[in-house]
N, C-alpha and C positions, 0 to 999 in steps of 0.2 A: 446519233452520229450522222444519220441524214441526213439531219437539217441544218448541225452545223457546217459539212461539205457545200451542202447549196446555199449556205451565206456566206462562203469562201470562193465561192468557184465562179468568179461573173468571168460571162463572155471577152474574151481575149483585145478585143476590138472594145469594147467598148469605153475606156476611159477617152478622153478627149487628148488629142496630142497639145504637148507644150510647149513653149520656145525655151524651157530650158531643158528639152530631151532632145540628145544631139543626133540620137538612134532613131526617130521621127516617129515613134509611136505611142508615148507618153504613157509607155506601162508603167505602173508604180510611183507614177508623179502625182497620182491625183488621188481619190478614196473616187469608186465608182458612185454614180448620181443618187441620192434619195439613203448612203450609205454616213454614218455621222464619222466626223475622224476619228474620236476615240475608240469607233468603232474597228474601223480599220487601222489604226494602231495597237489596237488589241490583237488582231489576225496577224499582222507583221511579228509580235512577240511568239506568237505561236509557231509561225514559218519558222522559225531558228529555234526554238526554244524544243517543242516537241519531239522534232530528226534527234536534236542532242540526246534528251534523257532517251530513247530509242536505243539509240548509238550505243551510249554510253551502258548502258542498262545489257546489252546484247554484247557489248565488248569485254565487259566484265565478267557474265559469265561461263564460269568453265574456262577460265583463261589459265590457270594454272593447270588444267587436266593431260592435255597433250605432253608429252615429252620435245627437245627443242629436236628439230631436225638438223641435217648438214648444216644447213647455211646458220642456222640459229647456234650450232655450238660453236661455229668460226668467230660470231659475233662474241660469244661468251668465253673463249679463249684470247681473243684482244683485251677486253675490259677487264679480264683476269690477271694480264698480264700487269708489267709494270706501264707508265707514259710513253717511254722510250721505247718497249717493246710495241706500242700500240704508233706509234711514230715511224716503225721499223717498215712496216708495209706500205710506205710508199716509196721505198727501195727495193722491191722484188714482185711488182709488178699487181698488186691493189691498191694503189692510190685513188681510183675511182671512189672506194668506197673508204677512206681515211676519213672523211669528214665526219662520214655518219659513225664511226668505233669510235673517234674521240669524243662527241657528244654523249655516247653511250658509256664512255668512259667515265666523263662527269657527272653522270647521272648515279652510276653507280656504288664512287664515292659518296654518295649520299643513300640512296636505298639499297646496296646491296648488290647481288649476282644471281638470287633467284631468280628461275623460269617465270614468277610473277612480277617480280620484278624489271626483266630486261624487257618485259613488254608492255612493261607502264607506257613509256612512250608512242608506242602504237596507238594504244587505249585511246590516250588523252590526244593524239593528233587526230582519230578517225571521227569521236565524238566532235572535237571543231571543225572538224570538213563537216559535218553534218551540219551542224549548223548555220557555217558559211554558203554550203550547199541553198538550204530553203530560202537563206537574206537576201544569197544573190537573186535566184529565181524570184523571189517579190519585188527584189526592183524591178528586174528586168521586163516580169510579165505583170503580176498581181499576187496577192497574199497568198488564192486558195492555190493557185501553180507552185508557189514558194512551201508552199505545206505539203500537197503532194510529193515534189519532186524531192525535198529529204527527205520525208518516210518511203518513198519506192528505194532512195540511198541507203538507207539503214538498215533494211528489212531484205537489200541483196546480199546471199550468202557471201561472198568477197569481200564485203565490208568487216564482217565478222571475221570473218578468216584472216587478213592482214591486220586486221585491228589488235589480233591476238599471236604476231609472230616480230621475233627480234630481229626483226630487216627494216631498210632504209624505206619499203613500200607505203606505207603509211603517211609517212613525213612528206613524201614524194607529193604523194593524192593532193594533200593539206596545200602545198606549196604553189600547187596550179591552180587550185581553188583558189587562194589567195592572189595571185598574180591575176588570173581573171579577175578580181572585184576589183585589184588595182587600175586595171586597165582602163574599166568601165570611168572610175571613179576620175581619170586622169583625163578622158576623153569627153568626159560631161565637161569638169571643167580644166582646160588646159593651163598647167602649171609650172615651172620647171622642175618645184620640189611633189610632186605630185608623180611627176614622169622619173627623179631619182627615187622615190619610195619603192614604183612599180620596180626598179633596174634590182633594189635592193632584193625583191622577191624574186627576182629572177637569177640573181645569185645563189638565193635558197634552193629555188629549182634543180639548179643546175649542179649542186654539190650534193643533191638527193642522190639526184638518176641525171645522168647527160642524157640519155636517149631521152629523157622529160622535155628537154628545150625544144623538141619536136614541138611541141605548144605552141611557138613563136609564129612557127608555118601560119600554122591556124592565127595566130590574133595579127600578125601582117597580114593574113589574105583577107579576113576582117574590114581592116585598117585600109586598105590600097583599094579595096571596091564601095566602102563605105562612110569614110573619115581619111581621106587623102591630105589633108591642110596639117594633120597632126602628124603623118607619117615618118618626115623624117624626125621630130623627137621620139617616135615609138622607135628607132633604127639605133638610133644613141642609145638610150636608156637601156633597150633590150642588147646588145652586142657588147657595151661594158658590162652589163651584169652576165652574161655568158663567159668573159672572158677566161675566169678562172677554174673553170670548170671545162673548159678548151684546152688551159695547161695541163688539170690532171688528167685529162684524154690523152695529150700529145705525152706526157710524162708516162702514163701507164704501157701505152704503145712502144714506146724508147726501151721500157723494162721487158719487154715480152709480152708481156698479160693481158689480163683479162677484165672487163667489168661485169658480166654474167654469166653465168651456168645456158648457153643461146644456141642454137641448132638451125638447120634450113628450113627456111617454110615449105614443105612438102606437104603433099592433099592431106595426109594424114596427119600433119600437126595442125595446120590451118582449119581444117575438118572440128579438131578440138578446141580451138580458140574460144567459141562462143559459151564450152563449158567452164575453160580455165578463169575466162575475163568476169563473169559472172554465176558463175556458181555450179548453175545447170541450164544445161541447153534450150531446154524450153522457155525459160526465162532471158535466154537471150534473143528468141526468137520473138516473143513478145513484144521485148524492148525494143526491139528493129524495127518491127511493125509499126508500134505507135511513135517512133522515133520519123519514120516515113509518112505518116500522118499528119505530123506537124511540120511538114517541110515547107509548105505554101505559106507557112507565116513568116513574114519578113523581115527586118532587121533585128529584132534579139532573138528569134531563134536561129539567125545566121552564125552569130556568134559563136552559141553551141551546136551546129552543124558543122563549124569548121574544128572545133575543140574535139569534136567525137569524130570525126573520118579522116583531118587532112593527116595527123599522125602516125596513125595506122598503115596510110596508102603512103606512106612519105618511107616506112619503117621497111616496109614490105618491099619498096623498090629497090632499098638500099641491100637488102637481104637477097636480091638476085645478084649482087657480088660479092658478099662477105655474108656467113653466117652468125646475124645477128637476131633471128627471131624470137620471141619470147613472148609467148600471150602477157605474163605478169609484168612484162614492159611498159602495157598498157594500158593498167591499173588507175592512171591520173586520169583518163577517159572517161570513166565510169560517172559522175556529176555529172557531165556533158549528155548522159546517153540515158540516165534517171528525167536530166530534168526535161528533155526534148520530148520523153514520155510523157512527164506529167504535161507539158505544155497540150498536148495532145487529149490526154484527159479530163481538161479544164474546159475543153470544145464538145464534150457530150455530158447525159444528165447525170447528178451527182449520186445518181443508185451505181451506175457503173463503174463510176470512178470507185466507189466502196467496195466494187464488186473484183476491180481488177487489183486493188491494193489487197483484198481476201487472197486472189489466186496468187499473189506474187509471195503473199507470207507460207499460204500452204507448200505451194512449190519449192519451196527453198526449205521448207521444216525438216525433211531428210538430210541437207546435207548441213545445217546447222546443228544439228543434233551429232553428223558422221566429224565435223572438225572439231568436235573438243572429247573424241574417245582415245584412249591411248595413243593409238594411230594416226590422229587424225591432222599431224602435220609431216605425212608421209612416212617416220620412220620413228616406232616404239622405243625412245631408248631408256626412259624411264623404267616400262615395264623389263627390260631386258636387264638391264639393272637391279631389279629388286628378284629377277631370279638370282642374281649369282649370287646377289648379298643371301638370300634365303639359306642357300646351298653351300655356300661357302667352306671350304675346311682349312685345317690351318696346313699350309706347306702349298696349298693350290699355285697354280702357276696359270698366267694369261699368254694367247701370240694371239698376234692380230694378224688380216691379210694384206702383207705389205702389196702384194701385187691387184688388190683390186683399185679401181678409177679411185677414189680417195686413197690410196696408198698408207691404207692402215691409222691415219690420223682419226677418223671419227670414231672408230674402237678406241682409240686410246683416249679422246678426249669423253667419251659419254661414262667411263670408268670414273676418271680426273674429275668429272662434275658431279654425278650423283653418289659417289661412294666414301666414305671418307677413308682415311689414310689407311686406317687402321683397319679398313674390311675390305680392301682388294685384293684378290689374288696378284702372287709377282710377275712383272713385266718379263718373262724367264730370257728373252732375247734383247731387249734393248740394253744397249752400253753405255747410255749416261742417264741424267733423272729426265722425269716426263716433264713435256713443258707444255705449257699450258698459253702460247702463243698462235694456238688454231691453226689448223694446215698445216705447220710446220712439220717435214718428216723429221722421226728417230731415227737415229743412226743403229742398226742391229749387226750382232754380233755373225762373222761369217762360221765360226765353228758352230755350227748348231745343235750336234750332239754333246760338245762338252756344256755349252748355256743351259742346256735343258737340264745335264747333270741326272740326278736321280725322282726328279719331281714325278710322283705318281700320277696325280689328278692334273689337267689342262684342259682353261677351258680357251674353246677359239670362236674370238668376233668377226664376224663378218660383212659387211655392207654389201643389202640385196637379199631376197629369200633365197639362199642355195639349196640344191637337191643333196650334194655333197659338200657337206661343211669343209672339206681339205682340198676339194678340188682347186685347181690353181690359186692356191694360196702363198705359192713362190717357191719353183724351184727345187734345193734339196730341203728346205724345211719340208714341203710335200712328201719330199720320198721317206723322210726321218719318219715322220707324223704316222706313217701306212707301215709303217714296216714295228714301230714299237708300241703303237695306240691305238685300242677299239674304239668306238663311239658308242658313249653310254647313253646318249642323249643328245634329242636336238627339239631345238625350239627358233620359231620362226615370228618374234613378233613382228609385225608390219615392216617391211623395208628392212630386215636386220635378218642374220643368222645368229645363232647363238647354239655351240655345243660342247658336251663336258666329254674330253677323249680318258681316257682310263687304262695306265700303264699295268697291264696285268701280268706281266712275265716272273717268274714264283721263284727268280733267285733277287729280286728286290724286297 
């Protein structure tokens, strides 16, 4: 492994610059001296080729282990729904994320609605960020940079983590990665169809994640201190392909809503960033490190210095007037902050380099191992599931908590997913059928002691571990609940409550 690293790793400097490298330092344009080509296009194969089966090999498994969390069952109740119903949410204020459910929609006509299924597309986006990951880094620096910096990509616990969850994250990564190579590609050589292709990824971009176009910051700041002649086609290309992705901003806004679950950056969320963004804190303090390290090198690691900071500090300003932060915002980063390491690493001897790609896999093997345990996309709801089905009796009766922050929808949709019709306890308060359109509230019945009727067993879901499974659970359902039901049990998998209350009064 040694000595293949030290036949990957030449000094950063050392190719000869070319006149057809527009970035003035002729990374990747040449095979380094006394090196044969097919030699160095055998290392270029591996740059992309290795991160992927990495990638891919690490996103696969255990990808069906976890149960889906909030955000994954909203996914999973759009694609469930009908077109129309999945079309409906850009009338009540998710249109941000309509792109990403309709794609998810067509996918699933095809593979289905399993939990392994809805994150096929993760899989298969995070394995091509990989790849594109180490291609790009070989143009830009040299092969062994382009090797390094996908496997530091693949081997961070986040990679895995969003690899293996049905959100737009992934897609996101994929889309900046590619908008990056376009750039390059358009600025080597100036094109107009060259500069439409890039506009086109930036469409992609932009219908991921809009906070993604934060990007642009970075490859104009790029562009305006480095490649000024081509600026204003980077101005055109990038602001039509933004534009649509501006309407469903301006559209979602008009409706009320929302494009993420986002909060204030306060010391104590910012404090956690470097855990959320990559995995574990240690590993992101590393990457800073060597990220800071290769600062002195000059035009392609500018690149990726504006790709990894200008976003963040653009995100963060904005977040001193509207609470818009969210470390998973800043997810597409991550390439940027891999590869500025390995650039780094490519500048000392290749026992190190072996030695710090060791510390990054050790480091991260805890929490690689903690995201695919039941829990480990925040909230059990498989395992919470397979109690009730366990325990199940015939006559059982479900209430969810309409009054907690999800309003009772994710109880009802994790029942809707993993149980079939025929093994759920009855919905004893909702007054028309479950729908299966995500977030959307049920309408429940206000008599509550006639809905309940004579049902002995009731069990009640909760979102969040409760000390008291009935505590504010809404009202006079609460008082009904205490006043005719003991609690025979509770269980608390990760993120969920879950308790069986048991009518024991001895004239029923």
């Amino acid at each position: 492994m040694k000595d293949a690293v030290t036949m990957v790793l030449p000094r950063l400097g050392s190719p000869e610059a070319s006149d057809e490298d527009p970035w003035g330092e002729g990374h990747g344009t040449a095979p380094a001296p006394g090196r044969p080509v097919t030699d160095t296009h055998r290392w270029r194969v591996a740059a992309w080729l290795a991160p992927a089966l990495l990638m891919g090999a690490l996103g696969i498994a255990g990808a069906g282990a976890p149960g889906l969390r909030l955000e994954e069952l909203a996914t999973w109740g759009r694609v469930a729904s009908s077109w129309s119903g999945t079309w409906s949410t850009l009338g009540w204020g998710e249109a941000a994320v309509t792109p990403y459910h309709l794609l998810m929609r067509a996918w699933a006509e095809v593979f289905g609605t399993s939990d392994l299924a809805l994150r096929g597309p993760s899989i298969l986006a995070m394995t091509v960020a990989a790849a594109l990951v180490g291609a790009l880094a070989s143009r830009m620096f040299a092969p062994g940079t382009g090797l390094l910096a996908g496997l530091v990509f693949a081997l961070l616990p986040t990679s895995a983590r969003y690899a293996q969850e049905a959100q737009p994250h992934a897609l996101t990564l994929l889309a900046a990665v590619l908008a990056t190579w376009l750039l390059r590609s358009a600025v080597d050589r100036p094109r107009p169809w060259r500069f439409a292709v890039y506009g086109a990824s930036v469409l992609v971009l932009g219908l991921s994640s809009v906070v993604a176009l934060l990007l642009l910051v970075g490859h104009g700041w790029t562009l305006f201190a480095f490649r000024r002649e081509v600026a204003v086609r980077w101005l055109v290309a990038g602001g039509l392909g933004a534009l649509p992705a501006a309407g469903l901003l301006w559209h979602t806004g008009q409706q009320g809503g929302r494009f993420a679950q986002v909060s204030d950056p306060s010391l104590t969320v910012l404090a956690a960033t470097p855990r959320e963004l990559f995995g574990v804190t240690a590993l992101g303090v590393v990457l800073l490190a060597l990220a800071l390290f290769s600062l002195p090198l000059r035009y392609p690691a500018a690149l990726y210095t504006a790709w990894a900071v200008v976003p963040p500090v653009v995100l963060l300003l904005v977040a001193q007037a509207t609470p818009i932060w969210l470390p998973q915002l800043m997810l597409f980063t991550l390439p940027a902050w891999a590869t500025l390491g390995a650039a780094a690493l490519t500048r000392v001897r290749a026992r190190w380099s072996v030695g710090v790609l060791a510390a990054i896999a050790v480091l991260g093997a805890p929490m690689h191992v903690a995201v695919r345990e039941p829990g480990g996309h925040q909230q059990a709801t498989r395992q919470l599931a397979e109690i009730i089905e366990r325990r199940l009796q015939p006559g059982d009766g479900v209430v969810y908590g309409s009054a907690d922050p999800a309003g009772g929808w994710v109880g009802r949709t994790v029942v809707a997913h993993y149980l079939p019709a025929d093994r759920r306890p009855r919905d004893v308060l909702a007054t028309g059928p479950q729908p299966v359109d995500g977030r959307l509230p049920v309408a429940e019945c206000a008599d509550v002691a006639g809905c309940l009727g004579d049902t002995r067993r009731l069990w009640v879901v909760r979102l969040g571990e409760q000390a008291d499974p009935v505590q504010a659970i809404g009202g006079a359902k609460e008082r009904l609940l205490r006043t005719r039901y003991q609690v025979a049990q509770v269980w608390r998998p990760d993120g969920l409550t879950l308790a069986l209350l048991v009518d024991e009064r001895p004239d029923l």
